[in-house]
C-alpha positions as CSV (number, residue, x, y, z in Angstrom):
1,X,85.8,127.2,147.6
2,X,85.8,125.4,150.9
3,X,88.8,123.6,151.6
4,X,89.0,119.9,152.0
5,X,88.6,118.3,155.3
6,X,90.9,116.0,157.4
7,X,94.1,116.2,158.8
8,X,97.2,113.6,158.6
9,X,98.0,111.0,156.2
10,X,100.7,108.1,155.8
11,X,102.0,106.0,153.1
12,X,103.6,102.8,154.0
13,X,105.1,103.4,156.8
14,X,105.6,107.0,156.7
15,X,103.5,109.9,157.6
16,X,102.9,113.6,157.2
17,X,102.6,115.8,160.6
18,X,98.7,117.2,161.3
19,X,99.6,120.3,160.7
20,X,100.3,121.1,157.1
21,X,104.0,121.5,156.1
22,X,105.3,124.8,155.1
23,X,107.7,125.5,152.1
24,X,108.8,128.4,150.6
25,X,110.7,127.9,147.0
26,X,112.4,131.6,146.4
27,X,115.8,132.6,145.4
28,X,117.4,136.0,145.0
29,X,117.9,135.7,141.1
30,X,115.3,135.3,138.6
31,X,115.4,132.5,135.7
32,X,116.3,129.5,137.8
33,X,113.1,127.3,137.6
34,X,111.3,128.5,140.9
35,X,107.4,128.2,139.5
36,X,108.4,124.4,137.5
37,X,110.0,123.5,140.8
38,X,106.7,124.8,142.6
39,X,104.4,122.5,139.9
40,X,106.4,119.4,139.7
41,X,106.8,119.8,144.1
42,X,103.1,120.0,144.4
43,X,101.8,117.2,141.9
44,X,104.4,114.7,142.3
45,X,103.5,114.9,146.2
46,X,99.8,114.9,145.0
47,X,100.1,111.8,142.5
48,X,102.9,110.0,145.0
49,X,101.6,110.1,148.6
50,X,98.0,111.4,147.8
51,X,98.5,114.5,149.4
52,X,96.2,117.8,149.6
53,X,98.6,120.2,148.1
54,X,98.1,124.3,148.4
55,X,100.4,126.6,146.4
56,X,100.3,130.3,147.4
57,X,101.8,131.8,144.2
58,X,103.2,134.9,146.0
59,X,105.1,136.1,142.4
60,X,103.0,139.4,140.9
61,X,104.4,137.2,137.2
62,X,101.8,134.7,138.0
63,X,103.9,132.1,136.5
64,X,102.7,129.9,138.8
65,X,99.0,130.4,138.6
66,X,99.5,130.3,134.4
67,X,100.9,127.2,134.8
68,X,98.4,125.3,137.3
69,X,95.3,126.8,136.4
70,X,96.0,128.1,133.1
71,X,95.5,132.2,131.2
72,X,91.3,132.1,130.9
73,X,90.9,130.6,134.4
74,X,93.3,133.3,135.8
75,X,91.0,136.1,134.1
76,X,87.9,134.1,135.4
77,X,89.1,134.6,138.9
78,X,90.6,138.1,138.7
79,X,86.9,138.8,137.3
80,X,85.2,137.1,140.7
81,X,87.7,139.4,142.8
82,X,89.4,136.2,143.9
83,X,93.3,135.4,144.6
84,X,96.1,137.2,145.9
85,X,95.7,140.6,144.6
86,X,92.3,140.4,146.6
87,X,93.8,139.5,149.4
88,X,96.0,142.8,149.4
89,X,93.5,144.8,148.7
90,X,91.2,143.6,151.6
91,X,93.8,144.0,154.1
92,X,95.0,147.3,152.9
93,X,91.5,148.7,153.1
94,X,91.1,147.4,156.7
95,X,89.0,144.4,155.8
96,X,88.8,141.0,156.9
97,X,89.4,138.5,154.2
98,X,88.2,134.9,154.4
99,X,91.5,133.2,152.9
100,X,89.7,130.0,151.8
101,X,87.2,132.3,149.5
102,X,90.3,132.9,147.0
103,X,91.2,128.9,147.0
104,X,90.7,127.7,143.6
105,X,91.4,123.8,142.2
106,X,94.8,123.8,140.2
107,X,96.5,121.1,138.0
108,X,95.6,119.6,134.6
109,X,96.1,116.4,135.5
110,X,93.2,114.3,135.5
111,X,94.4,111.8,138.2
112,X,94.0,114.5,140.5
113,X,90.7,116.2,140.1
114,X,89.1,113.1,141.6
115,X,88.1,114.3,144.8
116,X,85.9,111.7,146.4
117,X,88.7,109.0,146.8
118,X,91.9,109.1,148.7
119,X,93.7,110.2,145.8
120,X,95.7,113.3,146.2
121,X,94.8,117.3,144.6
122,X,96.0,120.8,144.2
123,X,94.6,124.1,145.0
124,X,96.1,127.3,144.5
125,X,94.9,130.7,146.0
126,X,96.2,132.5,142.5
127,X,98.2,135.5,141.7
128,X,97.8,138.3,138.8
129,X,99.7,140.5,136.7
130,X,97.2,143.3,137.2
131,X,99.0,143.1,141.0
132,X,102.3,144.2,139.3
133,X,101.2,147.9,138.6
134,X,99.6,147.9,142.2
135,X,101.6,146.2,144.7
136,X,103.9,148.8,145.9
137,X,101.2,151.1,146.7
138,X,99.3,148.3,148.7
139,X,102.3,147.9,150.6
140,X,102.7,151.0,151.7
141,X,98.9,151.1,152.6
142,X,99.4,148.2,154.6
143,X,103.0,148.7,156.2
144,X,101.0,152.2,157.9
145,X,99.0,150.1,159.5
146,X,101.7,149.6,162.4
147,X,104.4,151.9,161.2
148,X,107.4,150.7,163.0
149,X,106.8,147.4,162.1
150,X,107.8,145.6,158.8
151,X,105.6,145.5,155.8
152,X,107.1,141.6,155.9
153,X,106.2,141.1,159.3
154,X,103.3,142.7,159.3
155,X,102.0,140.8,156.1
156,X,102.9,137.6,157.9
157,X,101.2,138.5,160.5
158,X,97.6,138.3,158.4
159,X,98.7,135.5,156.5
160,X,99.3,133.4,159.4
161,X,96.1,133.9,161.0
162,X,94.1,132.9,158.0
163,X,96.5,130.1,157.3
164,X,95.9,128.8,161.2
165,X,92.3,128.3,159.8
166,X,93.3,126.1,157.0
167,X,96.6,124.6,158.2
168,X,94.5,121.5,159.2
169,X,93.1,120.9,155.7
170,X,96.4,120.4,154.2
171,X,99.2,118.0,153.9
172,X,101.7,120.7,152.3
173,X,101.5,124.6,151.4
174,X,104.1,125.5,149.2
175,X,104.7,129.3,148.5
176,X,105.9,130.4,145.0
177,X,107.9,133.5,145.7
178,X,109.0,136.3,143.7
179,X,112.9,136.6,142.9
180,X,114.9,138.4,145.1
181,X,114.7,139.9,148.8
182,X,111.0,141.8,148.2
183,X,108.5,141.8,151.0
184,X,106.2,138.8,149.5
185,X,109.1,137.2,149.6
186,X,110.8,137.8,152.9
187,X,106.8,137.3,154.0
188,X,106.7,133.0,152.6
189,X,110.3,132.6,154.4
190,X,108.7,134.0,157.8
191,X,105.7,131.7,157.7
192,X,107.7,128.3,156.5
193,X,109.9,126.0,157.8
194,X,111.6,124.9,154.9
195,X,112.7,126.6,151.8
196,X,113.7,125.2,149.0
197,X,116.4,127.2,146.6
198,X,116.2,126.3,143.2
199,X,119.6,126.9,141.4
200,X,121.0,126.9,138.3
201,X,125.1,126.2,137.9
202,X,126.5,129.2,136.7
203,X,129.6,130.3,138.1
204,X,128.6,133.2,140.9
205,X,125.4,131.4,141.5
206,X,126.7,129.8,144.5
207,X,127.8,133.0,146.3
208,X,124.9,134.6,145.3
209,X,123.5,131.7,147.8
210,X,126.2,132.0,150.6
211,X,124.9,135.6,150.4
212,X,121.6,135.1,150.5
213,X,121.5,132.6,153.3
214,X,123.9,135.0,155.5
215,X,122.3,138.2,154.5
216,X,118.6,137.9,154.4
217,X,118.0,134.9,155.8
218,X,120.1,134.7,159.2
219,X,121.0,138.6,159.5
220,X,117.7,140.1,158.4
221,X,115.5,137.9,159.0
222,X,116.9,135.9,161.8
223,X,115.4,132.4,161.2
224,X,118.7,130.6,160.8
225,X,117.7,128.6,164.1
226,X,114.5,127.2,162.6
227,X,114.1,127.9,158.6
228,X,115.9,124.6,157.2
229,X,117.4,125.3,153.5
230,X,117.7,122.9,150.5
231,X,119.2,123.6,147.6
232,X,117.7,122.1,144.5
233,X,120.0,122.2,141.1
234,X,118.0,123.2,138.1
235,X,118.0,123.2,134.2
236,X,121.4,120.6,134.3
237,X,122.8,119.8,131.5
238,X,125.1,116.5,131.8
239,X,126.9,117.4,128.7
240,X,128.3,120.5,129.5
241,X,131.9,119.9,131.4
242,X,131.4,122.8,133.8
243,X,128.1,122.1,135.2
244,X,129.0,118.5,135.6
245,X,132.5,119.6,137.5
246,X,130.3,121.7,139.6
247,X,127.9,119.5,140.9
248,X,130.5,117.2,141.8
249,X,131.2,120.1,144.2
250,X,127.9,120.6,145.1
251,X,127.1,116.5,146.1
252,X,130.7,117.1,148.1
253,X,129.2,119.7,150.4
254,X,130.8,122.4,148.6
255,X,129.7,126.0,150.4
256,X,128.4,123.8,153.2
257,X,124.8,124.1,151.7
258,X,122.7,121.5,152.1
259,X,122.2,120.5,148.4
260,X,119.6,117.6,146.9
261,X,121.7,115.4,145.3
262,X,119.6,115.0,142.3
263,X,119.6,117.3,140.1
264,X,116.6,118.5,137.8
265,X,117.6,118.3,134.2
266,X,117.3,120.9,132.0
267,X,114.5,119.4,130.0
268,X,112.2,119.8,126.7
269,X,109.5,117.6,128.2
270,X,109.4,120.0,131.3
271,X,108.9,123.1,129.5
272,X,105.9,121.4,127.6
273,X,104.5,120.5,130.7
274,X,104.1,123.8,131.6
275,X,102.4,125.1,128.9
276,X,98.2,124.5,130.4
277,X,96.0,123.0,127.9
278,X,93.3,125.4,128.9
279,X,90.3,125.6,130.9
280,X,88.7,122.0,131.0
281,X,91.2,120.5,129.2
282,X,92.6,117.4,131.0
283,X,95.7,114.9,130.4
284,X,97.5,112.1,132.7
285,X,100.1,113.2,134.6
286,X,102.7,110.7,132.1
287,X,101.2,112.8,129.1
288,X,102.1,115.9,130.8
289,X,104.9,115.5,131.7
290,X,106.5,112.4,129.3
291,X,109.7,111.4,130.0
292,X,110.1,113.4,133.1
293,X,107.7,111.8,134.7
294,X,110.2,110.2,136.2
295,X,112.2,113.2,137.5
296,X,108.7,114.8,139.6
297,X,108.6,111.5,141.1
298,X,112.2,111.5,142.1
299,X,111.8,115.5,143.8
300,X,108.7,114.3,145.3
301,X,110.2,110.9,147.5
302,X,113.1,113.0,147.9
303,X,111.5,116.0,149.5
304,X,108.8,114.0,151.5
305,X,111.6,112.6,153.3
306,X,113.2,115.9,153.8
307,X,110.4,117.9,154.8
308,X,108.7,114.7,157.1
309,X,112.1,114.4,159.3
310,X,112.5,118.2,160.0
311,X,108.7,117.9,161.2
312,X,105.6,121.0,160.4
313,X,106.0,124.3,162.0
């Protein structure tokens, strides 16, 4: 698919840089809401500011790519040698690979599969289970391509030059990551500006954060200096006295991360929305996601501001 053409966009009196935007939405621990987070990020931007949205679902699970494109279309796609696991395998057999060949349309939501008007859309270059049983062997092809350099590094390296050729036909890229420090991971953080760290309030979730910021992040990885962190709380329940004492924390600066203040509630209507109709199957984005609705608006006006005054990479 080719990608959409064009470059910067505003809404009202605000405006996204030329260059697209680059988040990464990862975490060290599994089971926090990452891939929801991804989906209501990149269609709440889409339906809000009429942005061109492109998820990179970096996670082998594929939870991402189940819940944009849907199960069939996945198979469709693994069947036309198309996504991430191509990708992989391109590069690991010494190949050029044409990154916008593997772009596919995501989202069920018919508002935004319009794409002769300004209104805003979703692509996703997908991922596949079948990569699960094959990755750490393609990493190891790859990382002997330059042996004393990083797999990480290295895959960032061919990620960012096929990105270069698209960077200008998106508004945001958002990467889905797997959990914890694996190189697909440590890969999104290198090529993003941002990254946004979903959380749920459990008690050593917090240190677990601290950790990860001054372990991977600044020590590993060294991109302290430029990669700006925001810590989105996930699956909050108001009702429960410890999770409400612990966001009080979190809105007081507590562990000096920069939190959202909003918190994303842990939510029936959210899970539902994740669960894709199937393959030409459409709904409006307030059947989707029903009372939520409300909530993806709320991340997407609070992250545009975010993301817009730290500026693109």
């Amino acid at each position: 698919m080719k990608p959409p053409t064009g470059n910067s966009f505003s809404h009202g009196s605000r405006s996204f840089s030329d260059m697209a935007i680059r988040v990464a939405i990862g975490n060290p621990k599994g089971g926090v809401g990452k891939s929801t987070t991804a989906m209501m990020l990149a269609e709440g931007v889409a339906l809000r500011f009429g942005a061109r949205v492109l998820v990179l679902d970096m996670d082998p699970q594929a939870m991402a790519t189940k819940i944009l494109i849907g199960q069939q279309a996945l198979h469709e796609y693994r069947s036309q040698d198309r996504g991430l696991s191509s990708l992989l395998n391109a590069w690991a057999k010494g190949r050029k690979a044409d990154i916008s060949r593997h772009i596919v349309p995501a989202s069920d939501i018919i508002e935004l599969r319009d794409r002769s008007n300004d209104i805003g859309s979703v692509d996703i270059i997908p991922s596949d289970p079948e990569l699960l049983k094959d990755l750490g062997e393609l990493q190891t092809i790859i990382g002997r391509v330059r042996r004393k350099q990083r797999v990480d590094a290295l895959l960032a390296t061919m990620f960012a030059e096929e990105l270069s050729r698209i960077d200008r036909s998106y508004h945001l890229i958002i990467f889905d990551c797997p959990a914890g420090p694996v190189p697909l991971a440590l890969t999104s953080f290198r090529l993003s500006n941002h990254v946004i760290v979903p959380t749920n309030l459990e008690q050593n979730s917090y240190s677990t954060l601290v950790d990860f910021w001054r372990l991977i992040l600044s020590e590993d990885l060294g991109l302290s200096e430029r990669l700006r962190v925001h810590i989105l709380v996930t699956m909050y329940q108001s009702i429960n006295p410890v999770q409400r004492q612990m966001l009080d924390h979190v809105r007081a600066g507590a562990y000096e991360l920069n939190a959202v203040y909003r918190a994303i509630p842990h939510s029936t209507a959210l899970q539902r929305a994740q669960m894709h109709p199937g393959t030409g199957a459409f709904r409006s984005a307030r059947e989707k996601y029903e009372g939520a609705i409300d909530e993806v608006f709320a991340l997407a006006d609070t992250m545009f501001d975010r993301l817009e005054l730290e500026g693109a990479p």
